[in-house]
Structure formats: structure tokens, C-alpha cells
N, C-alpha and C positions, 0 to 999 in steps of 0.2 A: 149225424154229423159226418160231412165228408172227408175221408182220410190225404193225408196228405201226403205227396211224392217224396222221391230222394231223385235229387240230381247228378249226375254223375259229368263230370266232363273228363273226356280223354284225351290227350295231347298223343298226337300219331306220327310218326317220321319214320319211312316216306307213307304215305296216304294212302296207295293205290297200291296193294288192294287190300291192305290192313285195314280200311274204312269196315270193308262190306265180310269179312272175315267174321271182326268183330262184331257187325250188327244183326249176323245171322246166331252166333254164340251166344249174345246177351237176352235173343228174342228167342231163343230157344229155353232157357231160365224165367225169362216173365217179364221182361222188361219190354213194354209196351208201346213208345214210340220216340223217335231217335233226328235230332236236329244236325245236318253236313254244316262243319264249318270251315274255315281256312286251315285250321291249327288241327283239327282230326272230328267228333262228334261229341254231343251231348246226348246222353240218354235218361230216360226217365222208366221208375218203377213204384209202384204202389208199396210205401214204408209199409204198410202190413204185409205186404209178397216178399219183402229182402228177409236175406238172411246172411249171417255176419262172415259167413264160408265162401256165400254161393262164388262168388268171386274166384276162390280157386279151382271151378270146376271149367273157367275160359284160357282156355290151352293157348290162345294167340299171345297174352298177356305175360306165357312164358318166354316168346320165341325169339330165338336171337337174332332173326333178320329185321326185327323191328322195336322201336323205341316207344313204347307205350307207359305214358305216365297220366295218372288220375286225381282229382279229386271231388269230393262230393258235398253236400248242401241237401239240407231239409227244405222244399217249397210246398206254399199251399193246395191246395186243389187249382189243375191246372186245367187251364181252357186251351183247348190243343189251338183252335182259331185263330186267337191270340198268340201263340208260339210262334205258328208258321208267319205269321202277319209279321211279327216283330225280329225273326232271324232270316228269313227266307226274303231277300229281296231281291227285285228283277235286274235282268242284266240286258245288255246292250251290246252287240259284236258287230265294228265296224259299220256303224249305224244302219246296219242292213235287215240284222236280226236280233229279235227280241227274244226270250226265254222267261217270262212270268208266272203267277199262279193266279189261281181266278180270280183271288182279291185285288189283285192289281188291274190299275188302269188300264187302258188297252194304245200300246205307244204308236205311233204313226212310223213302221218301219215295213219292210216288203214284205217279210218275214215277219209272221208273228207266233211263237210254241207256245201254248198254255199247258202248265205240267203241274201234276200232284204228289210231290215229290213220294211222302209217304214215307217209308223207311226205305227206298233205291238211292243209287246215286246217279248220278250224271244230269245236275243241275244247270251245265253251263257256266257252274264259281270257279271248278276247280280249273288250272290251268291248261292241262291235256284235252277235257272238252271243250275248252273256249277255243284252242288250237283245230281241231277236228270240223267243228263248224267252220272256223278260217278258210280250211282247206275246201270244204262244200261249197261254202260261197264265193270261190274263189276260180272251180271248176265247172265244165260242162256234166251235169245228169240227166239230160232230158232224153228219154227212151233208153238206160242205161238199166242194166240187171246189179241189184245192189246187195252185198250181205254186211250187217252188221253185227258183229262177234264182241259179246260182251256188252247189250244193247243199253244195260240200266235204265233210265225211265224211257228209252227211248229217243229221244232230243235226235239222233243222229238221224235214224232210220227217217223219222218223223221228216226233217228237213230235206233230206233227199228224196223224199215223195212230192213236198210242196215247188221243190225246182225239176221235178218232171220225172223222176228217175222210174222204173216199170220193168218187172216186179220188185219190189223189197221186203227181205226177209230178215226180221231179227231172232239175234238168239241170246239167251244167258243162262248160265246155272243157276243162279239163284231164283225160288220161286217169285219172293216179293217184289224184284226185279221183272219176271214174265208178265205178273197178276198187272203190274202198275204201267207197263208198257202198253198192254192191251185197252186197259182204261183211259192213257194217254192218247193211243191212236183213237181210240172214239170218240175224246172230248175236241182233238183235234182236226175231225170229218176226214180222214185217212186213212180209209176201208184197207185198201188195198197194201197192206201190209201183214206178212204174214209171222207169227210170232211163235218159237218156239223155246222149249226149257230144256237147259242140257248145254253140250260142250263142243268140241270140236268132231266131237263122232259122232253126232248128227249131219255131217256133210258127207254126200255121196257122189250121184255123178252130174248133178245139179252144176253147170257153170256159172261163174258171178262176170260181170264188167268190171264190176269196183268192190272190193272188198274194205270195212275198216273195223278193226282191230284196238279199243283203246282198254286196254288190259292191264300188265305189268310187264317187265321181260322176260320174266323164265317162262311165262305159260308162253308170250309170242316166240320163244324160241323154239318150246317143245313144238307147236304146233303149226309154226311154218309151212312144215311141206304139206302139211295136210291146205291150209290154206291154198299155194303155190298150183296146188293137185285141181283145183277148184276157179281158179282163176282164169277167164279167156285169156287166150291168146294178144298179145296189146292192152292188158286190161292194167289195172290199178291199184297198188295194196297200199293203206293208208294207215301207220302203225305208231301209238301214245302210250302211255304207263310207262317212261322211263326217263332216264338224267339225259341231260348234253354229253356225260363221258359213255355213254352205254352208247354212242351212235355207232363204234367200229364193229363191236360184237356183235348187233343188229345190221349193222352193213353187209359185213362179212357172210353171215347164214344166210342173209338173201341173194346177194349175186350168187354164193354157191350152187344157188338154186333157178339160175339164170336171171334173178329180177338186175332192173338196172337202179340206179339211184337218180333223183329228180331233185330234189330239194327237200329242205326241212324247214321247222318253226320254232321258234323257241319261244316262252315264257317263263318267268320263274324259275332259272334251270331246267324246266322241264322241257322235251321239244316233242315234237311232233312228225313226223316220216312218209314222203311218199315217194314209192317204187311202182318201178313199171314190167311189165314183163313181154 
């Protein structure tokens, strides 16, 4: 007889990057695969794997920069198929570009990403990445040197390779976020992106055109000049993971750094940033 799951649903404020904190924490304990939604994630464990503790051994769950509240449910044996099928649905940005999963139809848009989400993030729901493609499609890439910081399933890098951009390199610390990128750019014939694991200290003396950054703030703040160090001359820093009130503090640390301020995006309180240098 097959065992049946425990569902957990987490309520997350703010999101980013309490999302992937936690789904590295929960996957490190046994919890096996993990639905992004508006509100924070759903995760799923095999009720013979839990244990009535395991829970206090997720450190994020204590942290006071974030508001994490849960509860849980016994379900049947789950058909993951069916999950993705029934929470994952495609999105549509400025009817230019699509964001799907293979069970989806295939929409009649310029743009079309086919993504496995998996346990990454950056689907294209949450509003920082709906802003970020904004920005893509909104700008010139073609022959452009592009870095993506904080790639998650890739969506970003991915879309600046299909409007021309040459070379594009992603990167993310987390590995299921590398693993899922890599398999992204294959499913989406986008050889030519190069994908690596790790932080901001993987960049050396490599220059980008455009850099985008859709993280949180403290990390875009620590890592600024490292970016800034990296960036040509006239190029482009395109920075998300934060409020409408965080625009001064991120203002601020960039011009200090000679960037200029261009415009921004907003959705959902959240906006979106791009600097020039």
C-alpha cells in the first residue's frame, strides 16, 4: 500500500529569499518536492519520513527578518504530474512572452520559455520576475554580454539569449537552482549559456553589458561593487528583490558607485531597477 504525504503550506512575507532559504532547509530533512505560490510554498514529505521535531531543526522558521507561518494536512499518494498541472500555471508578460511547463499548450507569443520549475524559483508568478522580463523586453540585447546573478530556473538568462544577447552567463548558489537551469537551457535549445554555482566570488575580470540581479537587498547591497567592478563601461545593472521604500538605500549605494538612475517598475509593491554606468 502506498504511504501517504503531509502537506505543509508556508505563508512567507516578504518572499524573496525566504522562498529558497526554506526550500533548501526542508530538502535537506526529506522533504521531497515543493509548489511556489503567491502567498510563500507548499511542501510535501512522505508521513513515514516526518518526525514531530524535525521542524525545529529549520533555523529560517526562527528568523526575525521574516514572517513564516504554517500549516499542514495528511494527502494521499501524490502524483507529482498532477501538482505541477494544477498549481503551476502559464503566464503571459505583455503578450510578448510566455513562461510555461511542457504540459502547457504552446501560446502564440514571440517569446515562448518552457521551464521545469522543480524545487527553483523564478517562474515568472512572482512579481520581481514578471518586472525583470519587463525590462528584457522592453530593451535592446542583441550582441550584448549578459550576467545573470541569482539565475533560479533561469527564465532570465534564457530570454536574453532568445532576443540576441552573446555570451550569457548564469549563476546561483543554490545547487537545485544550477541543476534546473541547465536543464532549462537544454529544453529551451540555448546552448550558449554558460551556467555556474556559487555567489558573487565567482566574478573576476570577465566584463558584462548588462548585468541582472533579481536577489534581495542586503545581498544586492553587499555585492554591489563587486557587480559595478564587472560591468562595462555604458553597460547596465538591472536590480529586484525589494519594496518601492528600499528604492533610496539602493539608489544611494549605486550612484556612489558612479551608476546613474534610468527608471524603475513596480508591481505589487515590489519594483524593479535599472542603472546605467
Amino acid at each position: 500500500m502506498a504511504s501517504n504525504y503531509l502537506e505543509f503550506q508556508f505563508k512567507i512575507n516578504p518572499p524573496v529569499p525566504a522562498s529558497e532559504i526554506l526550500v533548501a532547509e526542508l530538502g535537506a530533512l526529506g522533504f521531497e518536492s515543493f509548489v511556489e505560490n503567491e502567498d510563500g510554498i507548499t511542501a510535501y514529505i512522505l508521513k513515514d519520513e516526518f518526525q514531530d521535531d524535525m521542524l525545529a531543526e529549520v533555523q529560517i522558521l526562527d528568523s526575525d527578518e521574516f514572517e513564516i507561518s504554517y500549516s499542514s494536512s495528511e494527502i494521499q499518494q501524490v502524483n507529482w504530474n498532477e501538482e505541477w498541472e494544477k498549481n503551476f500555471q502559464p503566464i503571459v508578460v505583455d503578450d510578448i512572452c510566455s513562461v510555461r511547463a511542457p504540459f502547457h499548450p504552446k501560446p502564440e507569443t514571440e517569446f515562448d520559455i518552457v521551464i521545469e520549475p522543480k524545487m527553483s524559483f523564478g517562474t515568472g508568478h512572482h512579481a520581481t520576475t514578471h518586472m525583470m522580463i519587463q525590462f528584457i523586453l522592453k530593451n535592446d540585447w542583441k550582441g550584448r554580454s549578459v550576467l545573470d546573478m541569482g539565475c533560479g530556473t533561469g527564465v532570465l538568462a534564457i530570454l536574453s539569449a532568445q532576443k540576441g544577447a552573446a555570451p550569457v552567463e548564469a549563476i546561483d548558489i543554490d545547487n537545485w537552482c544550477y541543476l534546473n537551469t541547465l536543464e532549462n537551457i537544454e529544453r529551451n535549445n540555448v546552448p550558449d549559456i554558460t551556467v555556474k554555482e556559487g555567489g558573487a566570488e565567482l566574478l573576476g575580470e570577465k566584463k558584462y553589458d548588462a548585468i541582472i540581479a533579481n536577489i534581495n537587498r542586503n545581498i544586492l547591497l553587499n555585492d554591489m561593487q563587486k557587480y559595478v567592478s564587472v560591468l562595462q563601461p555604458g553597460g547596465d545593472l538591472y536590480l529586484s528583490g525589494f519594496y518601492k521604500e528600499d528604492i533610496p538605500i539602493i539608489q544611494e549605494a549605486c550612484e556612489k558607485l558612479g551608476l546613474k538612475f534610468q527608471e524603475n517598475l513596480e508591481k505589487d509593491q515590489w519594483v524593479a531597477v535599472k542603472f546605467s554606468l
